[in-house]
N, C-alpha and C positions, 0 to 999 in steps of 0.2 A: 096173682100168679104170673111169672116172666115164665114165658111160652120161647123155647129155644127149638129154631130150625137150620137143621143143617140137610146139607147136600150128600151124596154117598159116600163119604171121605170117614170112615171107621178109623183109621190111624189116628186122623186128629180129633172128632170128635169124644173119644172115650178119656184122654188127657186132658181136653180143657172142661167137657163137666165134672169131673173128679175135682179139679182146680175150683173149679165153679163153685160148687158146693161144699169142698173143707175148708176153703182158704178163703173166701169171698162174702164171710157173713152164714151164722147157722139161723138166723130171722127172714130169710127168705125162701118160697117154695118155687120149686126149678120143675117145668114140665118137658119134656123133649120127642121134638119131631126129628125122626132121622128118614132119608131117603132108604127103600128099599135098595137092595145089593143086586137083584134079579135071584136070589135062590131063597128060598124061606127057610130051610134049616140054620145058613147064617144070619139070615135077619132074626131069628131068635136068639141065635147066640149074644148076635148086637142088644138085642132088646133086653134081655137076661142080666146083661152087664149092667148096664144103667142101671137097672132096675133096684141092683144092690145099691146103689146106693140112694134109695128110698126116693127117684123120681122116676112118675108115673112115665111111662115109653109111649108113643106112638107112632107107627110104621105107615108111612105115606110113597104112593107108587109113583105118582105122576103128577103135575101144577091143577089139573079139576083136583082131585083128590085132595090134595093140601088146603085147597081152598075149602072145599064142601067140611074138613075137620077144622080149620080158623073160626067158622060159622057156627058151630057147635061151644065155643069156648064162651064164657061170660062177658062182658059187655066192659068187664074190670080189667080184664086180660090185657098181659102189653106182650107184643110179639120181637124178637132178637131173628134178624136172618144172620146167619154167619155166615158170609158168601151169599150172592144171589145172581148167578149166571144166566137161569132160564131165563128167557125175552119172555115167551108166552106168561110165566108169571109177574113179571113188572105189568104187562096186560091186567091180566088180570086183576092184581091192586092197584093200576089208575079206577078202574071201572067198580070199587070198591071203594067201604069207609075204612077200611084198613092200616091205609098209611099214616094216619094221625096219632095210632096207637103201635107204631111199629120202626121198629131202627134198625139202621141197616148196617154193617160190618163189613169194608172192603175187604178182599181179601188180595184183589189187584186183578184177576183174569176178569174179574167181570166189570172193570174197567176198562184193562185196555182191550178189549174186543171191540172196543170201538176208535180206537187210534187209528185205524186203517186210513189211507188217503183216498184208497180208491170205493167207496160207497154208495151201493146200489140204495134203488131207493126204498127196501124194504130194513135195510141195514139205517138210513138215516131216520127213517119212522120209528124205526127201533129205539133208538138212540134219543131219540125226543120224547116217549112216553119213557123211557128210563129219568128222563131230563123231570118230566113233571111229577112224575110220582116220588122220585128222592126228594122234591125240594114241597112237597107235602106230607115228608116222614116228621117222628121226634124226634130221632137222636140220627145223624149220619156219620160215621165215623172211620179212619184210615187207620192204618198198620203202620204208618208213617208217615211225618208231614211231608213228602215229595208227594205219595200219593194222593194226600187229604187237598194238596196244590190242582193233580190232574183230575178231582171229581169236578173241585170249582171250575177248572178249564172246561171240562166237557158239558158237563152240565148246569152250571152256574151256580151251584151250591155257596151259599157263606157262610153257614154255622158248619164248617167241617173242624171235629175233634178227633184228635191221634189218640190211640186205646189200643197198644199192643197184646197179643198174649204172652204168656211166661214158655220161657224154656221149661217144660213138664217135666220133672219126675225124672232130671237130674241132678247126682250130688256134685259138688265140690272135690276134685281129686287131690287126693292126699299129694299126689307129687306130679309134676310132667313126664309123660315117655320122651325118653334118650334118640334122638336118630342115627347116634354115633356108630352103634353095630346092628344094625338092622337093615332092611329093604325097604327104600324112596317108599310109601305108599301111599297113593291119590286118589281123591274120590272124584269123579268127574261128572257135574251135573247133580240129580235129584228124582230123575223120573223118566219116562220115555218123552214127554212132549216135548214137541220138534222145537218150540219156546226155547229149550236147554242148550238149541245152537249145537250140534253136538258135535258135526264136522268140522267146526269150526273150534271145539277143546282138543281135536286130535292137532289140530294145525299148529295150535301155541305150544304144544309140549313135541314136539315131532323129534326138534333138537335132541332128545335124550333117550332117544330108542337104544342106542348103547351102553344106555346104562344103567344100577340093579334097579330097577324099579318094577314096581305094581300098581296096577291102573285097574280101579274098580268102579265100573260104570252102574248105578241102576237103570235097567230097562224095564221094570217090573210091573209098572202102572204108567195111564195116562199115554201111552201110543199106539200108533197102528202097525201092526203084523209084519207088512209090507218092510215100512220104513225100517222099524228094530231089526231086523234080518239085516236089510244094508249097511247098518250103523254097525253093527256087528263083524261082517262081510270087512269092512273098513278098518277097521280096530285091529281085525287079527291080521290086514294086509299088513298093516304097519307097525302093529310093537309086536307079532304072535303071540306064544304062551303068557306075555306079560301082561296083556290087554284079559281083564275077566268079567264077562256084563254077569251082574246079577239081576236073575228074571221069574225067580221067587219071590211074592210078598213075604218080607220077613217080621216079625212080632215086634213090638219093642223093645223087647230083650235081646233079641237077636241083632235088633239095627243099631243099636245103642252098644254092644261090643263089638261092631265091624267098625262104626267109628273110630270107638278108641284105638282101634290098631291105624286109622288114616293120620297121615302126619300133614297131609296139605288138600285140602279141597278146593278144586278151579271152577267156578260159574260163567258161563259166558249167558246166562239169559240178557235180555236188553229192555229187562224188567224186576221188580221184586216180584223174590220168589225163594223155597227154601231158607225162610227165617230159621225150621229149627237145627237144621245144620249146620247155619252159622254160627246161631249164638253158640253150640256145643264146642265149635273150633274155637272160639274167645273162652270159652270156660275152663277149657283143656290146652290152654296157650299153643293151638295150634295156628299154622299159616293157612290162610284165605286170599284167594285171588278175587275178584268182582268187579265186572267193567265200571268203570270209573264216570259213567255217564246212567248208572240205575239210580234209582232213590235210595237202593238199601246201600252202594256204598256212601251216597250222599250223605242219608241217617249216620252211618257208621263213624263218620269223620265230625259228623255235629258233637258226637258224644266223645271224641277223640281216641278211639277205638284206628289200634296201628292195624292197619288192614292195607293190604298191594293191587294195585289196579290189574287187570287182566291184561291189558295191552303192553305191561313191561315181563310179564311171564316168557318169554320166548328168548329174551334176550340174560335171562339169571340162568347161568351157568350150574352145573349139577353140586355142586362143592358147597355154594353158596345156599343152594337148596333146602342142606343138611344142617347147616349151623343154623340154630336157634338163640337167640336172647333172652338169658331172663326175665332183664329187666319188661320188654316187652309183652313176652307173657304173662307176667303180674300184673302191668296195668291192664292191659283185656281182659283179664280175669276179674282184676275190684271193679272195672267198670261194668261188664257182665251181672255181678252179682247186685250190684249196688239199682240198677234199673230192667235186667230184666227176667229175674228169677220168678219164682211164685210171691215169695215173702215182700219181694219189693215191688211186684203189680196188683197185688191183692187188695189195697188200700183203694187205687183206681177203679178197681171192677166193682169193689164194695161201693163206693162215690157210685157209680153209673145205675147198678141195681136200686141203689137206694133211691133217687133222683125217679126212677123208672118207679117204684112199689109207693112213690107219694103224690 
């Protein structure tokens, strides 16, 4: 049995076990731990879903909790964290036989929360039982080799393996949208976390407040009250009606056609982050901005994926903006398809599953 545990993130979880399980091998049985949401009527909804597709759900509140159900699984059992942020459970699985039967899934925050320079000394305690318990897992694995670079930096890791997931439960579009008669439209960022740098994506586009554009922030998850109000407060100082935060969780249907109306998405994290935004802007031969000093543009450029540094955004003129390349958009596109659809990560995940079920 591969025992999959995830954190309270429903967007992405319900995507990649469906991926999981149609695309990655029908000889394998999939169990799934998901963090409660805090409301039980949606933690049913969440557990419902799974459920259909014939893996058994289990809804876990808190790190005792997850531990006291690991404890209940058979002896056979191999455990998948995808993401594993909480400190108190890296505790936990040192003071445990756990990590011999369990692998672990960067997802990148619960790396760099330990990049700080300045490190109290429960922050460096931290970081050192993170240090011993990953380098007594099975499988440790990145989302990218820059990342799979920073676990070995931080914690001495050497068997680190790259094992992206797919762009979910996107097709292939029939043609490119036109920016020729339409409104600039920008997705700016991924989420409310202060990570997404946000005053600082007002700063690089600042140049174009005069002109048509539309500037779609999400603020909808991932920040605090406080700070979103500001971001906000800032946004409509500086472009008004054209700045619009959305602060609705929107469905996958719904996020999945706001995009397609985005012609350019700007990242200023000073980290990987919003992988599936990206790929969908390379699928959809759209422009991507990403500082030039993250691993995801670092990745991007290894696969020769035409993608623009963030730090030359301020100086491309509105005209320039508009004109798109074919040809550019076709290779982002086969390159996209070619490594990181479902069809063409499914072979990997299936290798990894299998390796784990022998």
């Amino acid at each position: 049995m591969i025992i999959h545990i995830f954190e309270n993130i429903p967007h992405h979880y319900h995507n990649f076990i469906n991926f999981f399980v149609n695309y990655c091998g029908l000889e394998f049985k999939h169990k799934i731990y998901i963090q409660s949401c805090g409301i039980s009527d949606q933690d049913a909804i969440n557990k419902l879903k799974i459920e259909q597709l014939n893996c058994t759900t289990v809804v876990y509140v808190n790190h005792r909790q997850l531990i006291k159900l690991m404890k209940q699984e058979s002896n056979s059992s191999k455990f998948i964290f995808h993401s594993l942020l909480n400190r108190r459970m890296w505790l936990k699985l040192l003071l445990s036989d756990f990590p011999k039967r369990s692998s672990w899934i960067s997802w990148g925050a619960d790396i760099y929360q330990y990049q700080s320079n300045n490190k109290n000394i429960k922050q460096a305690i931290a970081k050192m039982i993170h240090s011993i318990t990953s380098k007594r897992m099975q499988y440790v694995k990145s989302l990218n080799p820059g990342d799979g670079e920073l676990i070995r930096q931080l914690f001495g890791c050497n068997q680190i393996e790259t094992l992206p997931y797919p762009l979910v439960g996107v097709e292939k579009p029939d043609s490119f949208t036109s920016t020729k008669h339409k409104k600039l439209t920008f997705l700016l960022g991924n989420s409310a976390a202060e990570s997404n740098n946000h005053f600082e994506l007002f700063d690089t586009i600042k140049h174009l407040t005069s002109e048509d554009i539309l500037l779609l922030m999400p603020l909808n998850y991932a920040g605090k009250e406080g700070y979103i109000d500001t971001v906000i407060e800032r946004g409509k100082d500086l472009f008004g009606d054209k700045f619009q935060p959305i602060l609705e969780m929107l469905s996958k249907e719904s996020y999945d056609k706001l995009l397609a109306n985005v012609d350019i998405t700007v990242f200023a994290h000073d980290r990987q982050q919003g992988l599936y935004v990206a790929y969908y802007m390379m699928l959809h031969g759209k422009k991507l901005f990403l500082k030039s000093t993250t691993t995801t543009y670092e990745n991007f450029k290894n696969y020769n994926f035409i993608v623009d540094s963030l730090e030359t955004l301020s100086q491309k003129p509105y005209h320039q903006l508009k004109q798109n390349d074919s040809s550019v958009q076709l290779t982002n596109q086969r390159i996209l398809m070619e490594n990181f659809t479902e069809s063409a990560l499914a072979i990997k995940w299936h290798e990894f599953f299998k390796n784990l079920s022998n």
